[in-house]
DSSP file (Angstrom, degrees, kcal/mol; ACC not computed):
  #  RESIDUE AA STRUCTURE BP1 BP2  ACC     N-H-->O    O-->H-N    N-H-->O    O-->H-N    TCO  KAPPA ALPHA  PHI   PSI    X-CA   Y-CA   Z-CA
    1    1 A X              0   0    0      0, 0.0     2,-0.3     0, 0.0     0, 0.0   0.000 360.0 360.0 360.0 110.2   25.0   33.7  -11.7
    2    2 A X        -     0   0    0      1,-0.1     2,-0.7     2,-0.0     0, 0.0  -0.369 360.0-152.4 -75.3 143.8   26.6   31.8  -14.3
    3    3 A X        -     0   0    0     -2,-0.3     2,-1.7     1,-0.0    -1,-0.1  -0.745  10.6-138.9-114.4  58.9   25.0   31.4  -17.5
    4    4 A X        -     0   0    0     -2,-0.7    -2,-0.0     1,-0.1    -1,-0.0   0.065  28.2-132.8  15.7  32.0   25.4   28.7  -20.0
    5    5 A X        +     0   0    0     -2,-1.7    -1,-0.1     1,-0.1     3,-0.1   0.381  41.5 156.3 -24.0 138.6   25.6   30.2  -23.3
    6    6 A X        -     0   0    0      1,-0.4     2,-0.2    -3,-0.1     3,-0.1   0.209  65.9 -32.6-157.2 -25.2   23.4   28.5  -25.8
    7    7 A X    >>  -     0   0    0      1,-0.2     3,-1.2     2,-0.0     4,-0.6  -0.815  68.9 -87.2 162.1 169.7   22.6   31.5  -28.8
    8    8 A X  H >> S+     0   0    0     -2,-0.2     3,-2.3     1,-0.2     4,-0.7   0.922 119.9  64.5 -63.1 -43.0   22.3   35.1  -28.7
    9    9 A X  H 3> S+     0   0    0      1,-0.3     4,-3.7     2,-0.2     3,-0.4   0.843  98.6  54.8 -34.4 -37.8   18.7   35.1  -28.0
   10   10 A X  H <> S+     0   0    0     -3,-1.2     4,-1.1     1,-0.3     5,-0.3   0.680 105.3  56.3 -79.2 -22.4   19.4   33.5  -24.7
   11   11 A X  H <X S+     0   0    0     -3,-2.3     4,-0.9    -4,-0.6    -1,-0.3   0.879 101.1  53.2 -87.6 -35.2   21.6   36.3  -24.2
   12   12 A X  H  X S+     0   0    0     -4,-0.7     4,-2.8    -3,-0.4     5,-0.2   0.856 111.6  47.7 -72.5 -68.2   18.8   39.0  -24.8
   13   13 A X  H  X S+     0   0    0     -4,-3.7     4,-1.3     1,-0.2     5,-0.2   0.967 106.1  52.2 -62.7 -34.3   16.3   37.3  -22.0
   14   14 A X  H >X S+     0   0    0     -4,-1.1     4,-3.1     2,-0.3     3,-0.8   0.976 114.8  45.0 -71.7 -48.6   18.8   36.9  -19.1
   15   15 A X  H 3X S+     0   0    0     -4,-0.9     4,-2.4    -5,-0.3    -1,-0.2   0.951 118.7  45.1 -55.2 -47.7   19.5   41.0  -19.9
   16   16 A X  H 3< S+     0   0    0     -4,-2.8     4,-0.3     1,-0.2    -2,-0.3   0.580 115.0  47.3 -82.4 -17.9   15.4   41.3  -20.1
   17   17 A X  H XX S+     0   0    0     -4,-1.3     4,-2.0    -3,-0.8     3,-0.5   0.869 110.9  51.1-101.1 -65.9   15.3   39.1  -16.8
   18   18 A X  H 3X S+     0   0    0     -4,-3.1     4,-3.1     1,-0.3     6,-0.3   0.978 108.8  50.5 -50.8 -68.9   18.1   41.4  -15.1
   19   19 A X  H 3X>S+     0   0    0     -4,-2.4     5,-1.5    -5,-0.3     4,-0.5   0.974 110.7  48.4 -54.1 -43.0   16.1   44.8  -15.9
   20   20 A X  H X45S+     0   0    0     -3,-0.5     3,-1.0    -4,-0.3    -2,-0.2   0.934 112.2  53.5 -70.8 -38.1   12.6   43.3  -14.3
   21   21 A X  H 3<5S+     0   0    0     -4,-2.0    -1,-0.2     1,-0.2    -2,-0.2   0.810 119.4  32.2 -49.0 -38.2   14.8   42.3  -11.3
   22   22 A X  H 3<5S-     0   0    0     -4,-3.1    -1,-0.2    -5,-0.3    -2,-0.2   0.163 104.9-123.9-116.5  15.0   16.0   45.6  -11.0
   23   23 A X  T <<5 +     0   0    0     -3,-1.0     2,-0.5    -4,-0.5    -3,-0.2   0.926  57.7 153.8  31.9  66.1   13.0   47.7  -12.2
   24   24 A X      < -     0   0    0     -5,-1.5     2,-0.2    -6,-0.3    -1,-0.2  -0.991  33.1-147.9-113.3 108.5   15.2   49.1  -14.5
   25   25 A X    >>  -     0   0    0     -2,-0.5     4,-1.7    -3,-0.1     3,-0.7  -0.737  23.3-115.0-100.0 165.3   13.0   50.2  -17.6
   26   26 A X  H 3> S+     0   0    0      1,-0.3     4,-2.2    -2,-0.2     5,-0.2   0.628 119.3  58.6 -43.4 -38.8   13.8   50.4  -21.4
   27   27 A X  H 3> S+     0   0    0      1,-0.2     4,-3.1     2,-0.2     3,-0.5   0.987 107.0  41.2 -71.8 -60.2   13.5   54.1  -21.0
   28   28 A X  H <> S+     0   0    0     -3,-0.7     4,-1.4     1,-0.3    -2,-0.2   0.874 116.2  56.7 -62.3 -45.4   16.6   54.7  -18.0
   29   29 A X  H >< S+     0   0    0     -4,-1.7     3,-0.9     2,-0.2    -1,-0.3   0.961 114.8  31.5 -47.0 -65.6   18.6   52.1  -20.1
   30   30 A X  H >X>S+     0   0    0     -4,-2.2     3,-3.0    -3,-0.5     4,-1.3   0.962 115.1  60.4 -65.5 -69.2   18.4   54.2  -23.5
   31   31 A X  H 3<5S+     0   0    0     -4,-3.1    -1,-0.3     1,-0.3    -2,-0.2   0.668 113.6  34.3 -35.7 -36.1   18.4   57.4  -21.6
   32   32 A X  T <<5S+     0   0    0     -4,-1.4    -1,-0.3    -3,-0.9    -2,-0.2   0.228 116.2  60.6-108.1   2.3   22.1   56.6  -19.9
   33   33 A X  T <45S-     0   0    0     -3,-3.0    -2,-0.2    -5,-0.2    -3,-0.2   0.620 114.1-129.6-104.6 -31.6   22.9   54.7  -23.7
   34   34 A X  T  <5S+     0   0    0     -4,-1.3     2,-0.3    -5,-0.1    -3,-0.2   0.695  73.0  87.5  82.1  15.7   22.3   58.3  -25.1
   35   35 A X  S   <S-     0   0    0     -5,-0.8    -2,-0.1     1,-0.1    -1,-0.1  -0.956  83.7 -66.8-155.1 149.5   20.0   57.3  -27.4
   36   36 A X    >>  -     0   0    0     -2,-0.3     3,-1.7     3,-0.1     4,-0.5   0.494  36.0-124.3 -49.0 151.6   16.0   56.6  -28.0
   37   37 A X  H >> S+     0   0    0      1,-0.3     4,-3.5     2,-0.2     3,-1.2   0.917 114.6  59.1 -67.5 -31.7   14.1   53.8  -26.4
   38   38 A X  H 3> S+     0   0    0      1,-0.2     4,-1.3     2,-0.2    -1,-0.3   0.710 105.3  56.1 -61.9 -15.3   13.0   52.5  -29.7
   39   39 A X  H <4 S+     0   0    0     -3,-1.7    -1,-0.2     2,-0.2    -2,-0.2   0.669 106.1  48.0 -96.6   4.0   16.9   52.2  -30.4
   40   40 A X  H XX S+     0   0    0     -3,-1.2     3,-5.6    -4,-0.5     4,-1.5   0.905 106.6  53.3 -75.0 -67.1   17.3   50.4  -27.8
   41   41 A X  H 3X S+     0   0    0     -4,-3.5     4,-1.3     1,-0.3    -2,-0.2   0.785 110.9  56.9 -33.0 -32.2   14.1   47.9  -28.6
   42   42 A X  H 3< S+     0   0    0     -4,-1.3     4,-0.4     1,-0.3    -1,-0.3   0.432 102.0  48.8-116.3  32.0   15.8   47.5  -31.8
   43   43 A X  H <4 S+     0   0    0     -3,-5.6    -1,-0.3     2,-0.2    -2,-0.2   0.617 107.3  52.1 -87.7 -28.6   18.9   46.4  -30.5
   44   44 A X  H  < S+     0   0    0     -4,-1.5    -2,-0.2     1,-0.1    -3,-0.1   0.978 116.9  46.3 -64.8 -91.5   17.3   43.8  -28.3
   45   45 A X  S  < S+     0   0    0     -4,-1.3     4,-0.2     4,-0.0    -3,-0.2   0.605  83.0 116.7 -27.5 -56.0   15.4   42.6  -32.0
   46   46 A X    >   -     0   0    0     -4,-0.4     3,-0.5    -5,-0.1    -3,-0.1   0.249  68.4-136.9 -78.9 155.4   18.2   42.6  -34.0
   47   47 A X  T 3  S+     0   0    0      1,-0.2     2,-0.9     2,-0.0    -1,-0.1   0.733 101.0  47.1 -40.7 -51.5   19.3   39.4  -35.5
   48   48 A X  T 3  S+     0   0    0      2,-0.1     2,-0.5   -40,-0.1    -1,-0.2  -0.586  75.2 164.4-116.5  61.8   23.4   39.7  -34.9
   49   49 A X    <   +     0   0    0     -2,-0.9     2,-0.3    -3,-0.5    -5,-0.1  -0.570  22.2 147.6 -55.9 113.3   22.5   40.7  -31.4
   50   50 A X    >   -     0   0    0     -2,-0.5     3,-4.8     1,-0.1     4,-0.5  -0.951  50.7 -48.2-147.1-170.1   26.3   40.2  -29.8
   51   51 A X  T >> S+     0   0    0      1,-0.3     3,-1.7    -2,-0.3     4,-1.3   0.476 121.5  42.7   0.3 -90.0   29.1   41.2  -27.3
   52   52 A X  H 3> S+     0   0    0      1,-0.3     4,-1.1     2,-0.2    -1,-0.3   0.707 119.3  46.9 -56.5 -14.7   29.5   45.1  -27.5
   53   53 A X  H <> S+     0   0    0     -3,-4.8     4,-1.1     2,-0.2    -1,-0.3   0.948 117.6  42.0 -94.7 -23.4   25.6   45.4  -27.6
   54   54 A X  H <> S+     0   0    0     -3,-1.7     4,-2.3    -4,-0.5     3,-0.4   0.939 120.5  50.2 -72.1 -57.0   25.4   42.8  -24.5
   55   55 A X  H >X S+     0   0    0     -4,-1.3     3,-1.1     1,-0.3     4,-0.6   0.933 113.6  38.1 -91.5-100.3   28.3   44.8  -23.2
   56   56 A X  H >< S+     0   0    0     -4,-1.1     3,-0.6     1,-0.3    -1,-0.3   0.646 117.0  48.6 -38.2 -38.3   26.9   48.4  -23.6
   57   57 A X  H 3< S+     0   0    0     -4,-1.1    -1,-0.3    -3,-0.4    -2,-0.2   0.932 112.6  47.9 -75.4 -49.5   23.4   47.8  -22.5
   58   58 A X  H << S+     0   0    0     -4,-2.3     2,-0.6    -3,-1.1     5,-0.5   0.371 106.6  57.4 -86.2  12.0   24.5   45.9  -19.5
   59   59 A X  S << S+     0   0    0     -4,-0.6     5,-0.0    -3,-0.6     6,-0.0  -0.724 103.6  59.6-119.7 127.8   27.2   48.8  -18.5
   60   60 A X  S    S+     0   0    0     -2,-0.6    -2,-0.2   -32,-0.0   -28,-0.1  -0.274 104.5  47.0  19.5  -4.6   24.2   51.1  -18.5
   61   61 A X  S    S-     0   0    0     -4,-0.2     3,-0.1     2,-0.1    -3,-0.1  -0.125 127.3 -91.0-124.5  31.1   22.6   49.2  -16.0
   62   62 A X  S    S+     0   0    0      1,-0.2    -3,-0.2     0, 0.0    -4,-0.1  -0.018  85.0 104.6 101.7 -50.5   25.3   48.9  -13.7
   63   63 A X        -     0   0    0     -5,-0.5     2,-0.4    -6,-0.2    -1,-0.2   0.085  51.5-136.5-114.5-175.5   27.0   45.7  -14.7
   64   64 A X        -     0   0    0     -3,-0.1     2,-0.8    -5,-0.0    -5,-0.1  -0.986  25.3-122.4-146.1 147.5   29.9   43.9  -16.4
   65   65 A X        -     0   0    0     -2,-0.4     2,-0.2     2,-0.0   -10,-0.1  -0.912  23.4-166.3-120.3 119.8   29.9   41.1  -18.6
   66   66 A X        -     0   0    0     -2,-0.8     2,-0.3     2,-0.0    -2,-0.0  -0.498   4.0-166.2 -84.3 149.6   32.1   38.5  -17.0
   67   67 A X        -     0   0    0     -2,-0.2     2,-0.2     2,-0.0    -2,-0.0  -0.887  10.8-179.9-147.1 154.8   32.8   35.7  -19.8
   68   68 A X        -     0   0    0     -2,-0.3     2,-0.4     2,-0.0    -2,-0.0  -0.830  17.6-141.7-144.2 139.9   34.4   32.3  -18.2
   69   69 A X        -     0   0    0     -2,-0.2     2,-0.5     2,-0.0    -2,-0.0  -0.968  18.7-167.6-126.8 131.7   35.3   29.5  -20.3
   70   70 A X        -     0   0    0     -2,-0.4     2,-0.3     2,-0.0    -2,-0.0  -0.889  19.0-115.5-128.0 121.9   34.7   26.4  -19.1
   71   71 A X        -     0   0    0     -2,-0.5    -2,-0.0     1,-0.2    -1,-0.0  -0.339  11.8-172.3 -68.3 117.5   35.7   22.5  -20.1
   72   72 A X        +     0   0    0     -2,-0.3     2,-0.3     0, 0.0    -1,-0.2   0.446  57.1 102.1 -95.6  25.9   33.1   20.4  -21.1
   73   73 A X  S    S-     0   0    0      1,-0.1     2,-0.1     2,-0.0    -2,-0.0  -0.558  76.7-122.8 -89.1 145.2   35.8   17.0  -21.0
   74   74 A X              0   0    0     -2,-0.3    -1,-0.1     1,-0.1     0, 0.0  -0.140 360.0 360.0 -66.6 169.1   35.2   14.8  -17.9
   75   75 A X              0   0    0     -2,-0.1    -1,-0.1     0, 0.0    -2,-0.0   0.092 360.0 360.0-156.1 360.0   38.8   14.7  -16.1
């Protein structure tokens, strides 16, 4: 489903939307991440959330992060 990028935050719920979809919890993420759940939680928090953390978290659940760029001129 393609995604409209709009800030990193946005980027954080669609990942947080994907794990309730897939009853994937914090714990099985971090556990396959190799590292505590709380270090997970504070990768989700942090402020210069980006790419490789979207990237790693979401290769721990299965998936790949597609990015598509797309014109927003009229033609």
């Amino acid at each position: 489903m393609p995604i409209i990028y709009k800030d990193n935050e946005q980027i954080v719920i669609e990942i947080k939307k994907l794990m309730l979809e897939n009853k994937i919890s914090q714990r099985e993420i971090a556990d396959k991440m190799n590292i505590k759940p709380q270090g997970l939680t504070k990768i989700l928090n942090k402020k210069n959330f980006g790419f490789e953390d979207a990237e790693r978290i979401l290769s721990a659940m299965g998936y790949n992060l597609i990015v598509d760029f797309q014109s927003n001129l009229e033609v």
